[in-house]
N, C-alpha and C positions, 0 to 999 in steps of 0.2 A: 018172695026172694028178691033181693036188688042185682043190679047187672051189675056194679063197682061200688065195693066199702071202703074207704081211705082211713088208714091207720094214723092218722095224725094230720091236725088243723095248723099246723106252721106254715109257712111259704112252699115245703115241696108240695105239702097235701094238698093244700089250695089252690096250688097251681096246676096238678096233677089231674084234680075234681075239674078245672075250667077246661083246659083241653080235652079231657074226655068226652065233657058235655058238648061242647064247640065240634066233637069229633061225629056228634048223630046219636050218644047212650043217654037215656034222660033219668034213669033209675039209680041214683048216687045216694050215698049217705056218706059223712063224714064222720069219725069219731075223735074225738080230742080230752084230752082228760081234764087240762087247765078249763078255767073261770071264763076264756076268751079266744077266740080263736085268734092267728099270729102267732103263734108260737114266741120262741126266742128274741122275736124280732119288737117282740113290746119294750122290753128293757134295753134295747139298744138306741139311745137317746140322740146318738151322736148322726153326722150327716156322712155319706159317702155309701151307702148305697143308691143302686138304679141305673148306673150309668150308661151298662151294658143293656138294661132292658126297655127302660125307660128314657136314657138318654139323658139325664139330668137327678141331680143328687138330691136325693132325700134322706128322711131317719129312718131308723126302723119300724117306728109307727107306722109312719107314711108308705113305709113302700108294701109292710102287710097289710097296711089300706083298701091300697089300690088293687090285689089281689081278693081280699074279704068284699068291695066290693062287687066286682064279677062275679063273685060267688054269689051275692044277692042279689044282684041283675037277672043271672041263669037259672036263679033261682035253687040250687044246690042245700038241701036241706042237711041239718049239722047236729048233732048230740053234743054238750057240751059236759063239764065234770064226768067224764065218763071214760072208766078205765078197762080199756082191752084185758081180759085173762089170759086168751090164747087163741091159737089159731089152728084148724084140724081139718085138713079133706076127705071128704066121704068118697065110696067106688065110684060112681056114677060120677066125680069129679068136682062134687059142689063143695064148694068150700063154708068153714062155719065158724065162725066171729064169735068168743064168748066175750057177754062184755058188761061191765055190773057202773050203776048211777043210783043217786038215790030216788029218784020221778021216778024208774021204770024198773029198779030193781034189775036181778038178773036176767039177761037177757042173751037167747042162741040166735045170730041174724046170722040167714042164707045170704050165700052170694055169687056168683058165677066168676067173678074174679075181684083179687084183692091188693089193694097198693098198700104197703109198706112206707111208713113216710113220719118214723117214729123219732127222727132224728140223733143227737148223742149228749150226753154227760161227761160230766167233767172228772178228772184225776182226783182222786182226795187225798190229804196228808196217811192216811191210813195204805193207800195205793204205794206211795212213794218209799214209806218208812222212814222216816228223818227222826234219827235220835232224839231223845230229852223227852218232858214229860207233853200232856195231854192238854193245856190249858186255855181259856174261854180266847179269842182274837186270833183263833187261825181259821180262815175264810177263804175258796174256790175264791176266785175271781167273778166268775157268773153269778154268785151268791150274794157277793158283796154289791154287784152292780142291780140285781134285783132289788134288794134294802134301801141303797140310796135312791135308785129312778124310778123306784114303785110302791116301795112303801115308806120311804119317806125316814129311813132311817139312817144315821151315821155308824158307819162302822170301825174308826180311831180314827188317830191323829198325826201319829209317831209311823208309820206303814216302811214296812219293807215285804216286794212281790219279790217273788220265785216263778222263774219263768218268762221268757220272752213272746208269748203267745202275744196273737192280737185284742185279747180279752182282755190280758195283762198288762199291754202298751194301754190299753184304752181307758182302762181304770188307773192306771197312773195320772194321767189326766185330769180323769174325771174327781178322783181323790185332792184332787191339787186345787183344781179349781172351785171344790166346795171348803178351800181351808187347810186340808190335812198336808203334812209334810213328810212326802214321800223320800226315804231316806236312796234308795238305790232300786235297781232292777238286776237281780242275779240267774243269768245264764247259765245251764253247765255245759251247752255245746260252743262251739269256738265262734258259732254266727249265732242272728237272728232266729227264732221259730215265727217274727212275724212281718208282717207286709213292709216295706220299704217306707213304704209313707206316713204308716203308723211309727216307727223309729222317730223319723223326722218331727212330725204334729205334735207326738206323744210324751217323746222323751226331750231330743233335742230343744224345740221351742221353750220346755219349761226347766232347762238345764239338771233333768236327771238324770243320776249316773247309770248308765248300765255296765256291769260288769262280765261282760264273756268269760266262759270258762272256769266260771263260779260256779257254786251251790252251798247252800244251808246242811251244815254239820252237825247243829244242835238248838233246841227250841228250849231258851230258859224261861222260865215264870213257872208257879204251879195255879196258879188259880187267875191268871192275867199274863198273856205276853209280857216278859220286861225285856227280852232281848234276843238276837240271834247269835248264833256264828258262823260267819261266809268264811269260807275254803276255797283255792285257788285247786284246780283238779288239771291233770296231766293230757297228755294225748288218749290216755285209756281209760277217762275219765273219771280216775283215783285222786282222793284229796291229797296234797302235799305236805308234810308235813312243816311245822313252822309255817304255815301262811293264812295262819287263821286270824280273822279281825273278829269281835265279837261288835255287835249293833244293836245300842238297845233302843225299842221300840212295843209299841201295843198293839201291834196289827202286823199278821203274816198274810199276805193273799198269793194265794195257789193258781198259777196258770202253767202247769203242766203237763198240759195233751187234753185232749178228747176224746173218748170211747163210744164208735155207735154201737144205738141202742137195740139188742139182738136177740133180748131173752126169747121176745117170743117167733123169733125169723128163728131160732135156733129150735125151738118146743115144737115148731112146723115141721122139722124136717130141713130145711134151706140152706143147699150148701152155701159156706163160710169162705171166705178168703183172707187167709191168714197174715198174710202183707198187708190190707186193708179193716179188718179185725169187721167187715161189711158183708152181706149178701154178693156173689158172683152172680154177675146178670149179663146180660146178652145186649144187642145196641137198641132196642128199644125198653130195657130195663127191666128184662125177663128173670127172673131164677131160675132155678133147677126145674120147681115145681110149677106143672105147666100151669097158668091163670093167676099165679101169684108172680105178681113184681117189687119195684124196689128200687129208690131214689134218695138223693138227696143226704144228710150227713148220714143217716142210718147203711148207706152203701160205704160210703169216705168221706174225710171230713176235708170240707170243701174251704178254702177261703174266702169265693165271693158270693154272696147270697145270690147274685144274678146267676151263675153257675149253677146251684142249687134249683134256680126253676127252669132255667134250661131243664136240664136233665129230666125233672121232674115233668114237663109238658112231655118229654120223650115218655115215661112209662102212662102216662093217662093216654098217649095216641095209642101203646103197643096194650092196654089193658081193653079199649075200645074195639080194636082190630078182634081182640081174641074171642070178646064176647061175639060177635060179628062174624067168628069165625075166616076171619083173613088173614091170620099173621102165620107165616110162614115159619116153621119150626124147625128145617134143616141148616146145622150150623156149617158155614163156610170156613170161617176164619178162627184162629185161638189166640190171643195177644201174648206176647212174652217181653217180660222186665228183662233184658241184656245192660251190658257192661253200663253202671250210672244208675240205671232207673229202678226205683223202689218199688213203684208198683203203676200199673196200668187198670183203666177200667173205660169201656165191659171188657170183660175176660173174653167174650163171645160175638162172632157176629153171622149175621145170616143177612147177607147181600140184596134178596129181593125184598125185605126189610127195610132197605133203605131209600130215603124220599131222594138226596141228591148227594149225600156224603155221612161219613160217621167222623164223629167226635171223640177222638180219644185222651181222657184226663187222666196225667200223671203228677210226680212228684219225683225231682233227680234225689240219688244221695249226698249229694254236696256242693257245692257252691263252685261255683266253674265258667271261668269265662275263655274266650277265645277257642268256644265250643259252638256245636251244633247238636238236634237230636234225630238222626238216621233213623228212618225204619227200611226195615228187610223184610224182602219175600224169598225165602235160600239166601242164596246171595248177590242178589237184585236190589240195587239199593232204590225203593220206590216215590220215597218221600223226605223232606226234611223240613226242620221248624228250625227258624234262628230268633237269636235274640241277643240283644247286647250280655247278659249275666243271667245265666239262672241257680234258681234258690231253690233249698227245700221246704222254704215258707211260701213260697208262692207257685200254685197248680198250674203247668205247661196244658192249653189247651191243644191238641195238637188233629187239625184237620186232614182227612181222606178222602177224594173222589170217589163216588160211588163208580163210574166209568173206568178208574184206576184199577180199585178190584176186582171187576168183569173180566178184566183180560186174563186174570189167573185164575180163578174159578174157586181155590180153596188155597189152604194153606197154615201158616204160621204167621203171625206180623210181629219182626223182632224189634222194639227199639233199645238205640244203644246211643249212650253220649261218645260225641267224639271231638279232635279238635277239628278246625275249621280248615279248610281245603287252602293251601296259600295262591 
């Protein structure tokens, strides 16, 4: 039996497996399905992480590096090709991994607690539904940048993305800079879905257009993209009639959302959070089910990878505690999304739990400046986070004094956006 199985070799797993081990549990295994461990983070070529954790900017490669190798330092041993079935707790409370490779064949590994660290997938045109027919040159964004920075393939020429994601700003880019002529970047909300800086780098410096408040109405070609047509959509994000352009081109690439990945958080048992489409976890990144945790995109989809091992160091310290028997299971607090905020995570917190404060990661509903975000205890306003503008592309970190929640003992923590006090 191991004392911690890690559901996935990306940046949370990895980072989840080093803290644990760093925490005193030396009985780890890691499972990963891909060729390599890194996750996500192989095909992201470009520089701009690390800055938060490492202090200095690296690629993707570089910064699942630096993780991968702590993991060989600590010596954390890894199954590689190897894909999770499911997840099932027995009475006695051991948990049981099924998980099938081709070296070992089907395989039932014990384990006394389990991380969750499976990450998320992307939107597909089938997700979306966009009229017209089926044909070969409509591509994810993550698909397309796998081809070119991994395998070496060109995906067109002629490109028009859907979608302001930072996937999407990024392979604008990247498609530009190997040649191809990216025709536009179509929007259908009235802002961004990605980083500020990605705009800038992404779109601006190579003067493409993004169009807000757009979306693709119809996909012509039948056996080859030859064109689209962008629609200009209302406040209730209905196309308007008369304001169709058609755009022809050989490449549609899809950067429209993220979905963590839950089949089998969901085949566990693991309550869900519907706001977050992720595992509800507690502040050391607990679920429902006690010994099973859960970080990183597979909880919500994060924007900064540094974020993602944050979090993730938090469920390897709270998966160590439990094997150890130290983590403390009575909840103090419940977080609640008020007026602005889409969603809050952890949903949960239990106070002696905490080394010196809790971290709580949001996302507003809308773009809003000459605001603040208020949280409440009743009607105690206990804390606040400022900021010149916030976005829904960008995750409001927002810090708590562990000392702060001592004085109230239990509760509700509401946050609400508001405007700023004159």
């Amino acid at each position: 039996m191991y004392d911690i199985i890690v559901i996935g070799g990306g940046p949370a797993g990895l980072a989840a497996a080093v803290e644990a081990k760093k925490e005193g549990v030396d009985n780890i295994l890691i499972l990963e399905r891909d060729r390599e461990l890194g996750g996500i983070l192989n095909q992201c070529i470009h520089n701009g992480f690390g800055l938060h954790t490492f202090k200095e900017q690296l690629t993707g490669p570089e910064y699942a590096g630096r993780y991968i190798d702590m993991a060989m330092d600590l010596k954390i041993p890894y199954k590689l090709n190897t894909m999770v079935l499911d997840l099932e707790r027995k009475d006695d409370d051991t948990k049981i991994v099924h998980a099938i490779n081709e070296e070992d064949g089907y395989m039932a590994l014990e384990a006394k607690a389990v991380i969750l660290t499976m990450g998320c997938r992307e939107r597909t045109a089938g997700a979306i539904g966009i009229p017209g027919f089926r044909p070969a040159g409509v591509f994810t964004a993550g698909t397309a940048q796998r081809f070119i920075n991994m395998e070496g393939y060109m995906t067109g020429k002629e490109v028009v993305i859907l979608g302001s994601g930072d996937i999407g700003l990024i392979m604008a880019r990247r498609m530009t800079l190997e040649g191809a002529h990216v025709k536009c970047v179509a929007e259908i909300m009235p802002y961004s879905n990605g980083l500020t800086r990605n705009i800038v780098q992404c779109l601006n410096d190579f003067d493409i257009p993004l169009k807000l408040s757009h979306t693709i109405t119809f996909i012509h070609g039948k056996d080859r993209v030859e064109a689209v047509d962008i629609t200009q959509v209302d406040e209730h994000l209905k196309p308007i009639p008369g304001t169709t352009e058609t755009v022809p081109c050989d490449t549609l690439l899809l950067s429209v959302g993220l979905i963590p990945e839950n089949e089998i958080s969901r085949g566990a048992g693991v309550e869900i959070d519907r706001r977050t489409q992720g595992p509800s976890i507690s502040e050391l990144c607990e679920t429902n089910l006690p010994g099973v945790f859960a970080a990183g995109n597979v909880v919500h989809v994060h924007d900064l990878v540094d974020f993602v091992s944050q979090e993730a160091a938090l469920a390897g310290k709270g998966a160590a505690r439990y094997v150890k028997g130290h983590l403390e299971e009575d909840i103090n607090f419940t977080t609640v999304n008020g007026d602005g905020i889409g969603n809050v995570v952890p949903e949960k917190i239990t106070v002696a739990n905490l080394d010196d404060s809790v971290n709580c990661y949001m996302r507003v509903r809308a773009v809003s400046t000459d605001t603040v975000i208020n949280c409440y205890i009743g009607d105690e306003k206990i804390a606040t986070k400022k900021a010149q503008k916030f976005v829904p592309a960008e995750m409001v970190n927002f810090k708590i004094k562990k000392s702060v929640l001592e004085k109230y003992g239990d509760g509700e923590l509401k946050f609400v956006v508001e405007p700023k006090e004159a």
